[in-house]
C-alpha positions, -999 to 999 in steps of 0.1 A, spaced: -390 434 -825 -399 410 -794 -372 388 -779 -390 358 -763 -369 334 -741 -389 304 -737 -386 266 -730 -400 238 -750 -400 201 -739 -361 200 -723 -346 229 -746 -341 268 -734 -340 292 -763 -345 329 -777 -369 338 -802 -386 362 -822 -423 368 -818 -445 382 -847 -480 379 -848 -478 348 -820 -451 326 -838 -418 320 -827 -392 321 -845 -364 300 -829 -331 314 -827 -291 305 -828 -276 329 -805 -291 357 -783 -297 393 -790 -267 400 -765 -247 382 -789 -241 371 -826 -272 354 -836 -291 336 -865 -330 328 -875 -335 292 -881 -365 283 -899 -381 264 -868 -416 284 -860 -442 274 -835 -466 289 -818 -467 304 -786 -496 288 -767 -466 259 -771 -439 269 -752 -432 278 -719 -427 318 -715 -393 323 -692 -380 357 -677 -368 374 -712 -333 379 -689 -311 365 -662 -296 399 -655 -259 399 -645 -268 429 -623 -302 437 -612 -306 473 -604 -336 492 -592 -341 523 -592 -368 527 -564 -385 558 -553 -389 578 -590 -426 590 -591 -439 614 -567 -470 600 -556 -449 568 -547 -427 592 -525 -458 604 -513 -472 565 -504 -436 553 -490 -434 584 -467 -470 573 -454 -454 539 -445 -427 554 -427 -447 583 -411 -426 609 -424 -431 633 -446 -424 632 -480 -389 638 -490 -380 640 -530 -351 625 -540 -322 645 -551 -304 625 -571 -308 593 -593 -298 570 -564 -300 532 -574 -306 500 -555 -301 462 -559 -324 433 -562 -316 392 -559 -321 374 -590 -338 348 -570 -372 364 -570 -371 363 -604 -401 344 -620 -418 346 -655 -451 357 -671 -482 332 -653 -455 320 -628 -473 326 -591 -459 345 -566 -460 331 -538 -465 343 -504 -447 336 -474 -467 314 -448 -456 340 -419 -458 371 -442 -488 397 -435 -517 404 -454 -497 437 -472 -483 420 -502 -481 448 -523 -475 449 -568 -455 474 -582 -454 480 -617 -424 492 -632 -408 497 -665 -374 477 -670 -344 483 -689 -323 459 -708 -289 468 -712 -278 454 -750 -243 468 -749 -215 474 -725 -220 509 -711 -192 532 -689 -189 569 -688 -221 574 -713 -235 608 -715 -273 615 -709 -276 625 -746 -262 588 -758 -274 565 -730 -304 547 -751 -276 532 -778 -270 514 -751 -304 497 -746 -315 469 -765 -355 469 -749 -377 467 -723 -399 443 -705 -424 446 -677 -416 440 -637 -435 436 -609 -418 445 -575 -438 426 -551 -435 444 -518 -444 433 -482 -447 462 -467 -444 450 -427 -412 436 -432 -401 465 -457 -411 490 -427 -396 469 -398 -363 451 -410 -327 471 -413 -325 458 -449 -351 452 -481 -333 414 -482 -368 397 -474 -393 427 -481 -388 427 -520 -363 397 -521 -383 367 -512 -382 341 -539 -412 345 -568 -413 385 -558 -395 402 -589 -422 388 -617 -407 400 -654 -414 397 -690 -433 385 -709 -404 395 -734 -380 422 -743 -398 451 -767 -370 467 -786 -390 495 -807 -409 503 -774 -414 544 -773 -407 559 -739 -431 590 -745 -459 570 -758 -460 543 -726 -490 540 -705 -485 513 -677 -520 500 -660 -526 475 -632 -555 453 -632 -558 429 -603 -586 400 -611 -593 422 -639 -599 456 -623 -580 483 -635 -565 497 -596 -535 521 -609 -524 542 -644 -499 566 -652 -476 578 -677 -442 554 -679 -422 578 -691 -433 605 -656 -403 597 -635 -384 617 -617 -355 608 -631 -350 590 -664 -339 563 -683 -310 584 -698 -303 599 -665 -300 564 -643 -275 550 -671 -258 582 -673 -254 583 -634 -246 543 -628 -222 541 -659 -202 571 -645 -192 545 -613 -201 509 -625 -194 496 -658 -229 483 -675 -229 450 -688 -248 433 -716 -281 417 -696 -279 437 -668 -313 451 -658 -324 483 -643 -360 485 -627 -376 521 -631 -398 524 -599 -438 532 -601 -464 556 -594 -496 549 -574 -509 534 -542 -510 498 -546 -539 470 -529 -532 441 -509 -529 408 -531 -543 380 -514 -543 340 -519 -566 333 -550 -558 370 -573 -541 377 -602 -519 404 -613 -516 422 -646 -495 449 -655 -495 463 -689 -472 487 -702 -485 500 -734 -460 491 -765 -445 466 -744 -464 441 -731 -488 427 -704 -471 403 -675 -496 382 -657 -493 359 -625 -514 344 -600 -508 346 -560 -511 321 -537 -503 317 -501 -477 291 -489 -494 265 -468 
């Protein structure tokens, strides 16, 4: 099933997609819902981010050849996480399938994609064991965690480096018979397939990050948690486009430009 938020003339709404109609909905899939019988097709509406996310976690470093490529940046050696540590992103940077990022007019010429696997949290989650944790997922969508990698090496904090507005691209919609061990994700950039690996090769899991966060922080319906990536990213430039497809998910698309 594919939950597509979208916007059509004035009006924001959740829908079903089959076979590229739309079937409008009453409701949301975080709540009570029902089908009307209003269909259109999707080269009709606007596509928005599938989810606002009441928390937007990120999970970071969880492939090893991304340790391997963020230890490179720092010029230390590479250093395997321990433990499913988790991080935040601002739901400012959020933008939707074809939406551009845009790049900074001050920024460097390091703008680096990401492609990661997100989690939608369909249910309200606290103490869950490993064993139970996907109950508690209603889907997954695609994200791209657009990097600059000057400011990510030089400032105290990430709040610019991955939080700059238009730099969390997500969607196109929220897959909820996705399976993990069957996921591929690939990057193309202008159509030129630059990264693929398994989804499902992290170093620490889906069940494990909402075991781990639900044993301190209650997970709410919406909330999002972004899975990290493997690979070593190119330089996006004014003029590309970006396409990460995750293999019984989806494919998120978006342009770049530069801020003039």
């Amino acid at each position: 099933m594919k939950w597509v938020r979208y916007q059509l003339k004035d009006e924001t709404s959740y829908g079903l997609l089959d076979n590229n109609i739309v079937t409008k909905i009453d409701g949301s899939p975080f709540s009570e819902y029902q089908t009307t019988d209003q269909n259109i097709t999707l080269d009709r509406v606007k596509i928005l981010p599938p989810v606002i996310p009441k928390t937007f976690y990120a999970a970071g470093i969880n492939y090893k050849k991304h340790v391997s490529e963020a230890a490179a940046l720092l010029n230390r050696a590479p250093n395997l996480p321990e433990k499913a540590d988790i991080g935040y992103r601002a739901n400012n940077a959020i933008i939707g399938h074809e939406d551009p990022i845009v790049i900074p007019r001050d920024a460097t010429n390091k703008i680096h994609y990401e492609a990661e696997l997100v989690v939608v949290i369909g249910k309200t989650a606290k103490n869950v064991r490993m064993q139970n944790a996907l109950h508690y997922v209603l889907g997954y969508t695609i994200g791209n965690d657009v990097s600059e990698r000057t400011w990510q090496a030089s400032d105290r904090t990430l709040w610019r480096a991955k939080n700059t507005d238009t730099f969390k691209p997500m969607g196109p919609w929220i897959e909820t018979e996705a399976n993990l061990d069957e996921m591929i994700t690939t990057v193309r950039l202008n159509g030129r397939e630059t990264i693929s690996f398994q989804t499902n090769d992290m170093i620490f899991g889906v069940e494990k990050y909402i075991s781990e966060i639900s044993k301190y922080i209650t997970l709410q319906p919406r909330d999002v948690i972004w899975m990290g990536t493997d690979g070593t990213s190119e330089d996006m430039k004014d003029g590309d486009t970006c396409e990460i497809e995750i293999s019984g998910v989806g494919r998120l698309s978006n342009p770049v430009t530069r801020a003039t």
